[in-house]
C-alpha positions in Angstrom: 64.9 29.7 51.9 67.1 27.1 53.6 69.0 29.2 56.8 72.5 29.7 56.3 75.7 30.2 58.3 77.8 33.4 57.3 80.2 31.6 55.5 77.0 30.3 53.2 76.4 26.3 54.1 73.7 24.7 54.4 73.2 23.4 58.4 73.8 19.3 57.7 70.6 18.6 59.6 68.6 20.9 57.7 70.0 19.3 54.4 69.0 15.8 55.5 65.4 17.0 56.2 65.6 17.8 52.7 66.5 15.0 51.4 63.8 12.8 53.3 61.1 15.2 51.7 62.0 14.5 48.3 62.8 11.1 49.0 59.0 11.0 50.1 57.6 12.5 47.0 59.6 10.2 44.8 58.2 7.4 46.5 54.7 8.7 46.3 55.3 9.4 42.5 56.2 5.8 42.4 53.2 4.4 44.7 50.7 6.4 42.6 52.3 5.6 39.2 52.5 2.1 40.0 48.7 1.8 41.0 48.0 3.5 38.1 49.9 1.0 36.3 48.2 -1.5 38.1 44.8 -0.6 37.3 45.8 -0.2 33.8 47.5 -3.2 33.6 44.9 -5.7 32.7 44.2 -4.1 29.6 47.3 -3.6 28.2 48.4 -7.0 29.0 45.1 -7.9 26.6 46.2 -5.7 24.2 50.1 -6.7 23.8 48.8 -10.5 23.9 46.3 -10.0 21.1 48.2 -7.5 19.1 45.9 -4.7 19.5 48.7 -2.3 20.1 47.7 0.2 22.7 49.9 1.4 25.1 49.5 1.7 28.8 50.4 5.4 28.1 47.8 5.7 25.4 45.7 4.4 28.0 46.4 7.4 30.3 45.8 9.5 28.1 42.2 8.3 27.1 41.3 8.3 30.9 42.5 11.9 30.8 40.5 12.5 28.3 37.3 11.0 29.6 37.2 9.0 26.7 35.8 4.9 28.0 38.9 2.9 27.4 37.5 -0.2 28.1 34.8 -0.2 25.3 37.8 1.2 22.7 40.1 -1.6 23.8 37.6 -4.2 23.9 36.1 -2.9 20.3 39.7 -2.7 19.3 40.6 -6.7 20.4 37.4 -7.8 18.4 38.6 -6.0 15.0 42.2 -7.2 15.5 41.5 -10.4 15.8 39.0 -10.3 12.8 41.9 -8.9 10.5 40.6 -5.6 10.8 43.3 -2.3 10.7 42.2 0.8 12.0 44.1 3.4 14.4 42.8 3.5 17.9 43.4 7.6 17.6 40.1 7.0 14.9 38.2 4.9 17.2 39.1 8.0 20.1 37.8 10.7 17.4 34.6 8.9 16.7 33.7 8.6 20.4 34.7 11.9 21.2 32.3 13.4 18.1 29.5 11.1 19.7 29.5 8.1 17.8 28.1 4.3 18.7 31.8 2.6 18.9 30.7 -0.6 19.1 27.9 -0.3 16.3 30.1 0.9 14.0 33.2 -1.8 15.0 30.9 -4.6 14.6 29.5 -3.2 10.9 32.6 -3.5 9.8 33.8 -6.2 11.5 31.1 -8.1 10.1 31.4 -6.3 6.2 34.6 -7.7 6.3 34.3 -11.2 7.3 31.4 -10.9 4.1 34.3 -9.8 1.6 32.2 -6.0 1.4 33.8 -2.9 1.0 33.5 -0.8 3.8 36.2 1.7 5.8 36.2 2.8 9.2 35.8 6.1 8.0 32.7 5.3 5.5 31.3 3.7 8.4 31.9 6.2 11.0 30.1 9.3 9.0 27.1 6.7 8.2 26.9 6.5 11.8 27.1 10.3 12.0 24.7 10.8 9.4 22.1 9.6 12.0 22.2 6.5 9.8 21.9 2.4 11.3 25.3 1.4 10.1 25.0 -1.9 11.5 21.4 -2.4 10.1 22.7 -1.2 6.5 25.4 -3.7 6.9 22.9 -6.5 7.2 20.6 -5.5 5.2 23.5 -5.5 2.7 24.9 -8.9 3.5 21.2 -10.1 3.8 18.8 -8.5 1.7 15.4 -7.0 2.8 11.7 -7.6 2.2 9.5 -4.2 1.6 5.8 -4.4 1.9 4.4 -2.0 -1.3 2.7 -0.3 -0.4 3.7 -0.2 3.1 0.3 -1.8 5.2 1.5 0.6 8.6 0.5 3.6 6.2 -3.3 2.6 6.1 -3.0 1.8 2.4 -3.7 -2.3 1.7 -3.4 -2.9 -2.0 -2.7 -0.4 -5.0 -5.2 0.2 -7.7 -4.9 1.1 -11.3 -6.9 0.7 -14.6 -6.8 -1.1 -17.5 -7.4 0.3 -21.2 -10.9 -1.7 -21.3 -11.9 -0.2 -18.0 -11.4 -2.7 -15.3 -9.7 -1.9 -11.9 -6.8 -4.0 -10.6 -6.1 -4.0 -7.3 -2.5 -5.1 -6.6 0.4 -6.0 -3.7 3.5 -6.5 -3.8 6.9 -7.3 -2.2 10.2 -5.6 -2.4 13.2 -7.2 -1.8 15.8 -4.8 -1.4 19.9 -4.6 -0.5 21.3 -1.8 0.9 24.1 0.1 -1.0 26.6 1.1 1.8 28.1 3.4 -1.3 25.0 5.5 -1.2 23.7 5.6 2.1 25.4 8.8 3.1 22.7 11.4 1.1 20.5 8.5 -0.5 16.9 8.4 -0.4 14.7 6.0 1.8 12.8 3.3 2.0 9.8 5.4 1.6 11.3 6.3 -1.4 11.7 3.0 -2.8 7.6 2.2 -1.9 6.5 5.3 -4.0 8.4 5.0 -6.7 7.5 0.8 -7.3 3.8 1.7 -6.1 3.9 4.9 -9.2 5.8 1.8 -11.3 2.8 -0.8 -10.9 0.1 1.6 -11.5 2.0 3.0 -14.6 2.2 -0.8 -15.6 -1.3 -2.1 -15.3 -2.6 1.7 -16.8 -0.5 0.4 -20.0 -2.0 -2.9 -20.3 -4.6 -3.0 -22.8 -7.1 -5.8 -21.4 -7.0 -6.8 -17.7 -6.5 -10.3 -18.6 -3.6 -9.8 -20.4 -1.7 -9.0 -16.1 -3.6 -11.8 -14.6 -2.4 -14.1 -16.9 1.5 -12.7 -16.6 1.8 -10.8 -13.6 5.2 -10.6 -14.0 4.6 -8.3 -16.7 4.1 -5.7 -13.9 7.5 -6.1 -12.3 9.4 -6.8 -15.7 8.2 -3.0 -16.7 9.1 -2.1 -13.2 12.7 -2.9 -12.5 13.3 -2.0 -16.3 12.8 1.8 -14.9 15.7 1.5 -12.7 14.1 2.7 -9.9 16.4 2.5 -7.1 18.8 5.5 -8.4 19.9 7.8 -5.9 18.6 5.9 -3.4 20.5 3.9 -0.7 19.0 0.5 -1.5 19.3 -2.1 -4.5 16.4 -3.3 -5.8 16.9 -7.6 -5.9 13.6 -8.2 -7.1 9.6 -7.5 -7.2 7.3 -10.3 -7.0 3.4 -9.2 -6.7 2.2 -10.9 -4.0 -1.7 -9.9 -4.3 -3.9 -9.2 -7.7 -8.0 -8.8 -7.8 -10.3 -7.9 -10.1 -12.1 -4.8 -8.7 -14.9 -3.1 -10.6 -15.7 -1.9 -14.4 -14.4 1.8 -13.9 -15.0 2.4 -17.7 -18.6 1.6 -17.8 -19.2 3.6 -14.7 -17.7 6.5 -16.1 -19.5 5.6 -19.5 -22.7 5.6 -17.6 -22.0 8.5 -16.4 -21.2 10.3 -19.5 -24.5 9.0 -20.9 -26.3 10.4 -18.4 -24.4 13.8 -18.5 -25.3 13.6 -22.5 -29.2 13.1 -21.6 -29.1 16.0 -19.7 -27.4 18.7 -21.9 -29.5 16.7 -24.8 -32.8 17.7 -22.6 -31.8 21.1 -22.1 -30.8 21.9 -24.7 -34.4 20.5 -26.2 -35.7 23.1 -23.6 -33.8 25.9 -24.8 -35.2 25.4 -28.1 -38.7 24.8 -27.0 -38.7 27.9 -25.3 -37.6 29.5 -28.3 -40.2 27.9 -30.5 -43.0 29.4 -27.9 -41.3 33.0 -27.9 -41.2 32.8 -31.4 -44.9 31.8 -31.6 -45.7 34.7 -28.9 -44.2 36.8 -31.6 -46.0 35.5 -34.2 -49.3 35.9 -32.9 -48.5 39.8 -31.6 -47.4 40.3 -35.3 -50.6 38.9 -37.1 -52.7 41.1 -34.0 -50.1 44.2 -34.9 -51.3 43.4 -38.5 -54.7 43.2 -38.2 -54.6 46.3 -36.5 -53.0 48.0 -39.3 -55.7 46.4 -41.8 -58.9 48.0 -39.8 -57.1 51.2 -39.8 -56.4 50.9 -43.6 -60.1 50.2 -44.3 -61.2 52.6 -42.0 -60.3 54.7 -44.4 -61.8 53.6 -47.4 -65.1 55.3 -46.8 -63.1 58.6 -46.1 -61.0 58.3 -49.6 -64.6 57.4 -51.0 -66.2 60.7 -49.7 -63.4 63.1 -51.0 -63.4 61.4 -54.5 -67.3 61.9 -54.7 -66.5 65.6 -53.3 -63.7 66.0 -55.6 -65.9 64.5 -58.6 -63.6 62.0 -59.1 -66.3 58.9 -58.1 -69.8 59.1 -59.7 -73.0 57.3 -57.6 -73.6 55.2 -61.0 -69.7 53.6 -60.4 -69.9 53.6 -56.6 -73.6 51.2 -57.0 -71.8 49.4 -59.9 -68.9 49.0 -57.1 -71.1 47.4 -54.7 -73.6 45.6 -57.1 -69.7 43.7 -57.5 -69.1 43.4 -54.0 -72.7 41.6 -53.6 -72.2 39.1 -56.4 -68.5 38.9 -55.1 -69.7 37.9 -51.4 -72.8 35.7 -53.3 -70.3 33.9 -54.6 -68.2 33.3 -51.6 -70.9 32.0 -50.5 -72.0 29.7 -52.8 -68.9 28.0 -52.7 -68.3 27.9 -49.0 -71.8 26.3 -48.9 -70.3 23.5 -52.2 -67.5 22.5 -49.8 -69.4 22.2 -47.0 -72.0 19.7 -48.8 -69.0 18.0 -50.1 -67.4 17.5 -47.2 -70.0 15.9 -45.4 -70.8 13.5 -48.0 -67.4 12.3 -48.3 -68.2 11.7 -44.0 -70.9 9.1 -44.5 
């Protein structure tokens, strides 16, 4: 507190000293405000000549903020100048949330000067997303040739096969646009090369002779784009054009050869199965006609024994039992006899 008399002035000496203190600090306020003026003062002079409309306060306040001025006012000029509006507190928001500024200026600096539709704030969540904003924008403006299927994937030429049998081996080119619409959430490139790859093998699977593709081969991307293949993808397909198409090998008589050969074998085995049948069954046979002639030496065994209880029981008299075997004799005579016939005759029909 300033000393004070009894009667409560201030001492005139003490009250100057005052006064030269402040009159210090206003000066340095001024010193300091006007070098920070100064050092400001080659961009704003840029901005109020172009019309970018930043103030040297604004200014301030994005030094404050750490935010690089420089590369806002600059990026800022260039879209001015190319007709371009868009707020500097946008360009501020997207550095701060760690955007490329001068990616996404330039993307639509340049979608502008090519009459495309694109906002600052479309451009600034592509570039969000993770997303090549600038890329897509040229890509757009200048479309985009796709290898399918993609050689850096260690996959040359696609294959499919005919109705009749023969492999086609296939490559073609992509030529894509980018839809700036869908790039936010839309599939990939890789997308695109799976889906025409699936589309050209679906195609030449469909044709019904090979010749029928190597005469159009525009067949193959007629059926293709027809499948509207691009959706809910970031890209536009332009056009297909098969680059590459050879003649591989005859699939179909391979796999017929194959068949045939798979048909000789169950043929053959199943031959086998009945062969071993046919010698089980004969194994049979031959244990049934032993198993009889068993049973036939039992049943004449007993013959004598029936013979001797019907002489015991009186039913068999010795003049019927010799009249029995007199007719056995002449029975076996005659066997014989005719065994002997076809013998003779047999041999003369030899010589």
């Amino acid at each position: 507190m300033l000393p004070l008399f009894a009667d409560g002035m201030i001492p005139w000496a003490d009250y100057r000293l005052w006064m030269v203190l402040i009159g210090f600090a206003i000066l340095g306020a001024g010193i300091m405000f006007l070098l920070i003026f100064l050092s400001f003062l080659n961009l704003w002079v840029q901005c109020v000549l172009t019309g970018a409309d930043i103030s040297i306060w604004s200014l301030l306040w994005m030094k404050l903020r750490k935010v690089n001025f420089e590369m806002i006012v600059k990026q800022k000029i260039g879209m001015v100048q190319a007709g371009v509006k868009v707020a500097t507190s946008q360009m501020e928001a997207h550095f701060l949330a760690g955007g490329n500024i001068e990616k996404t200026a330039l993307a639509v600096i340049m979608a502008h000067n090519a009459h495309i539709d694109l906002s600052w704030e479309t451009a600034a969540a592509i570039d969000l997303a993770g997303r090549d904003v600038l890329d897509a924008v040229r890509t757009s403006v200048n479309p985009k040739v796709i290898d399918c299927p993609n050689p850096d994937k260690g996959k040359a030429v696609l294959e499919g096969v005919c109705k009749n049998g023969i492999r086609l081996k296939a490559r073609a080119r992509v030529t894509v646009r980018t839809k700036l619409d869908r790039l936010i959430g839309g599939a990939t490139e890789e997308t695109i090369v799976a889906r025409v790859g699936e589309g050209i093998v679906a195609a030449i699977g469909a044709a019904e002779n090979h010749t029928d593709i190597l005469a159009n081969p525009h067949r193959i991307s007629e059926a293709v784009l027809k499948k509207g293949l691009d959706s809910q993808t970031a890209f536009e397909i332009v056009s297909i054009d098969i680059a590459e198409l050879d003649v591989g090998d005859n699939v179909g008589a391979r796999l017929a050869a194959k068949k045939a050969s798979s048909d000789l074998s169950v043929a053959q085995a199943q031959a086998e199965v009945r062969r071993a049948a046919a010698v089980a069954r004969e194994q049979e046979m031959k244990a049934l006609v032993e198993e009889n002639r068993a049973k036939v030496v039992l049943a004449e065994a007993e013959v004598p024994l029936a013979m001797a209880q019907a002489f015991r029981d009186g039913n068999l008299g010795v003049g019927e039992y010799y009249n029995l075997n007199n007719v056995k004799a002449d029975t076996s005579m005659r066997n014989a006899i005719a065994s002997a016939g076809n013998n003779s005759d047999s041999k003369d029909g030899v010589k």
